[in-house]
Backbone as JSON, one array per atom type, in Angstrom:
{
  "sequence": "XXXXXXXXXXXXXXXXXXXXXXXXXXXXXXXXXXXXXXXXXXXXXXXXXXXXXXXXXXXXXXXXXXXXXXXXXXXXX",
  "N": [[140.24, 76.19, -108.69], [136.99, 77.57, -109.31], [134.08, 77.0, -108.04], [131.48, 77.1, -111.02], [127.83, 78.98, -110.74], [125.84, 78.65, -111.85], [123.19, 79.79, -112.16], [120.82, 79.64, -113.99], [120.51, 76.88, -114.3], [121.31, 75.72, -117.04], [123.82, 75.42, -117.95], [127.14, 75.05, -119.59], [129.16, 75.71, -118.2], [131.15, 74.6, -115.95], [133.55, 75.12, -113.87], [135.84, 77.79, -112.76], [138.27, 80.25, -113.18], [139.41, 83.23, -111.74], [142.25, 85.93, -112.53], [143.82, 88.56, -112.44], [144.49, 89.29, -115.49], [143.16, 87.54, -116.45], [140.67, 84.69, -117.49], [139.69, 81.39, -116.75], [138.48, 78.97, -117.71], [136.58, 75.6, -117.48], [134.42, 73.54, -118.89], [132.0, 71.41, -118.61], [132.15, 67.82, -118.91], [134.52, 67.62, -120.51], [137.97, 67.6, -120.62], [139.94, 69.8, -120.28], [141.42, 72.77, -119.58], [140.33, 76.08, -120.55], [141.92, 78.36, -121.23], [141.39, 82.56, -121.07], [142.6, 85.68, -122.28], [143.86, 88.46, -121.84], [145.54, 89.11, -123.9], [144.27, 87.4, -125.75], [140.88, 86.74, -126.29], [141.04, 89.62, -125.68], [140.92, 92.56, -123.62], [138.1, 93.57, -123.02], [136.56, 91.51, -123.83], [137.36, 89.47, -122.0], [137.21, 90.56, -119.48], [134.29, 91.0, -119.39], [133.55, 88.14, -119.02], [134.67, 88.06, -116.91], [132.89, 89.51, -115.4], [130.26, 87.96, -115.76], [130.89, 85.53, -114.8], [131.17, 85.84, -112.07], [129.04, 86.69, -111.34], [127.56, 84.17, -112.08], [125.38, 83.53, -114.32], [124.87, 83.69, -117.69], [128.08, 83.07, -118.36], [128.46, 81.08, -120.72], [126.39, 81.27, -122.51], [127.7, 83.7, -123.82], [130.51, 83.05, -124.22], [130.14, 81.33, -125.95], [128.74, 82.72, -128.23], [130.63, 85.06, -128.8], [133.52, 84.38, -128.17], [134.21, 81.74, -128.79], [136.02, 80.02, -130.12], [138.11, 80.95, -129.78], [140.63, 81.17, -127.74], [143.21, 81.71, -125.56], [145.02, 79.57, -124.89], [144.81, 76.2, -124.25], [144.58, 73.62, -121.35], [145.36, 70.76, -120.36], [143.55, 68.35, -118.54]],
  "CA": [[139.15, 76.72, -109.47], [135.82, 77.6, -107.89], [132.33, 76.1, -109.07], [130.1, 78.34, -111.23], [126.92, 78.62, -109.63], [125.0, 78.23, -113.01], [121.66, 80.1, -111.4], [119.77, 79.49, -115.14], [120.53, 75.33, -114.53], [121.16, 75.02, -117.98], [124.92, 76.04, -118.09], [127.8, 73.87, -120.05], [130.1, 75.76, -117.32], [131.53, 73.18, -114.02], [134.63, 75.34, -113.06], [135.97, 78.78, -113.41], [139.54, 80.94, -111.92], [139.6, 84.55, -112.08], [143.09, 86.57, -111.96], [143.86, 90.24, -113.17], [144.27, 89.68, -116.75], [142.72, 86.55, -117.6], [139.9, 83.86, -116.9], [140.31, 80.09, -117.02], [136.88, 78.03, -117.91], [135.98, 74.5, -117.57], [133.45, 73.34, -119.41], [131.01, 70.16, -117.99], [132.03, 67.04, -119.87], [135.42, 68.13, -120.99], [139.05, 67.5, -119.84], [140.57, 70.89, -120.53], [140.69, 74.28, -119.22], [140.52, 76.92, -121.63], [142.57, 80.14, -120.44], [140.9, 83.6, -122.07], [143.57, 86.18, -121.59], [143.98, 90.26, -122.14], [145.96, 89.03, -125.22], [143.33, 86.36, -126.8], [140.44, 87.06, -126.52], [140.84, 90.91, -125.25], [140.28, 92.68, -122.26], [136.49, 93.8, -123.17], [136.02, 90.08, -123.75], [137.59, 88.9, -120.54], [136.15, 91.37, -118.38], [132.74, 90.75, -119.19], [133.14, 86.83, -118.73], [135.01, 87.38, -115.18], [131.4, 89.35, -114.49], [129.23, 87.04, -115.57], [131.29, 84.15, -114.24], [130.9, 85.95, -110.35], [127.2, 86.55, -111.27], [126.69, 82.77, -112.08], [124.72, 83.18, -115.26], [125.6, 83.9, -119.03], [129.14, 83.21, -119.54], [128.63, 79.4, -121.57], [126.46, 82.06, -123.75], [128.93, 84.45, -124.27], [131.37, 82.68, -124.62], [129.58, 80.34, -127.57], [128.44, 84.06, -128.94], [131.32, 86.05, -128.89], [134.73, 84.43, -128.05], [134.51, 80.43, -129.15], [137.39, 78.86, -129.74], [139.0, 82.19, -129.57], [141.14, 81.14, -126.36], [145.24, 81.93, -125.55], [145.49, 78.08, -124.52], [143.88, 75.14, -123.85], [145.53, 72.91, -120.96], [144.55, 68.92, -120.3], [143.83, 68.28, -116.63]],
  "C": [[137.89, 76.72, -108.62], [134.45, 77.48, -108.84], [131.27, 77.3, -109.96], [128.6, 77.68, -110.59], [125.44, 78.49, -110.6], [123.54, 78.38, -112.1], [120.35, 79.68, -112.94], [119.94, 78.03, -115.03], [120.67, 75.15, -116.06], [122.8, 75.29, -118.5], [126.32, 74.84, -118.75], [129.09, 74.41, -118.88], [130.03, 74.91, -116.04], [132.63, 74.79, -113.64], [135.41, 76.98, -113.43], [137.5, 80.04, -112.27], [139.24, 82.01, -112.74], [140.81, 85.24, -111.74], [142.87, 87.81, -112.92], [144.04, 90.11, -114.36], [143.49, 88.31, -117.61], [141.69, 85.62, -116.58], [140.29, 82.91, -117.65], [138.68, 79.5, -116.64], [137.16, 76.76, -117.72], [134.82, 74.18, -117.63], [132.94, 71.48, -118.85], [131.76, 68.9, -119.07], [133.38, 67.0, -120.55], [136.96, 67.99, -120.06], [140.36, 68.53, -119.98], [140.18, 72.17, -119.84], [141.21, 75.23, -120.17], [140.58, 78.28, -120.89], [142.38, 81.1, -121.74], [141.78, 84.93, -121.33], [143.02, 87.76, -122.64], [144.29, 90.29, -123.72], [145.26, 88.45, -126.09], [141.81, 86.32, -125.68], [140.74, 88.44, -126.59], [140.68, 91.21, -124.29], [138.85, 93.23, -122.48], [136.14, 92.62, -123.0], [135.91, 89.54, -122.49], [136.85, 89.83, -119.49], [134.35, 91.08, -117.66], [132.83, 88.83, -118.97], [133.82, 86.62, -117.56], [133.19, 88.02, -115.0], [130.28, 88.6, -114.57], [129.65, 85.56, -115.32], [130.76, 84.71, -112.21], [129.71, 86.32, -110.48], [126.61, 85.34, -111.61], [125.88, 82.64, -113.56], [125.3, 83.76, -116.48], [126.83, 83.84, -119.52], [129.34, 81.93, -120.24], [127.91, 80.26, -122.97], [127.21, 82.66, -123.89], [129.9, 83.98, -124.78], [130.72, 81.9, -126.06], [129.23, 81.21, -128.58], [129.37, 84.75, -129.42], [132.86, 85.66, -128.66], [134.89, 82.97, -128.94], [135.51, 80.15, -129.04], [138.66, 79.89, -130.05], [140.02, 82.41, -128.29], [142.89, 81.56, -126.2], [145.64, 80.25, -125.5], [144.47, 77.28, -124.07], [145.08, 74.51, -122.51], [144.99, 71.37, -120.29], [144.87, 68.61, -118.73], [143.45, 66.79, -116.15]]
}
């Protein structure tokens, strides 16, 4: 997983993988990664939280806005 770069400092994202149909979050504080896939959330959803995961800012909003606990899986790391 590769570090978000949280440019607004105020970000609940630590950790973040991007492949072709799905993103995988880790959230600060938290011992899970929550995989957002083509199938759960959507691909509109996922799309826009791989680009604002490789732009560093807005996907802890987004995601708290628009997907929540809307994930394909959780997995305990």
């Amino acid at each position: 997983m590769e570090a978000y770069r949280n440019l607004s400092d105020n970000s609940g994202v630590e950790l973040y993988e991007i492949g072709v149909d799905y993103i995988v979050v880790k959230f600060k504080n938290s011992n899970y990664a929550y995989h957002y896939t083509y199938r759960k959330p959507g691909v509109h959803d996922v799309e826009e939280m791989k680009n604002l995961a490789e732009a560093g800012r807005g996907l802890c909003s987004y995601i708290n806005q628009n997907v929540r606990n809307n994930f394909e899986r959780r997995e305990k790391l």
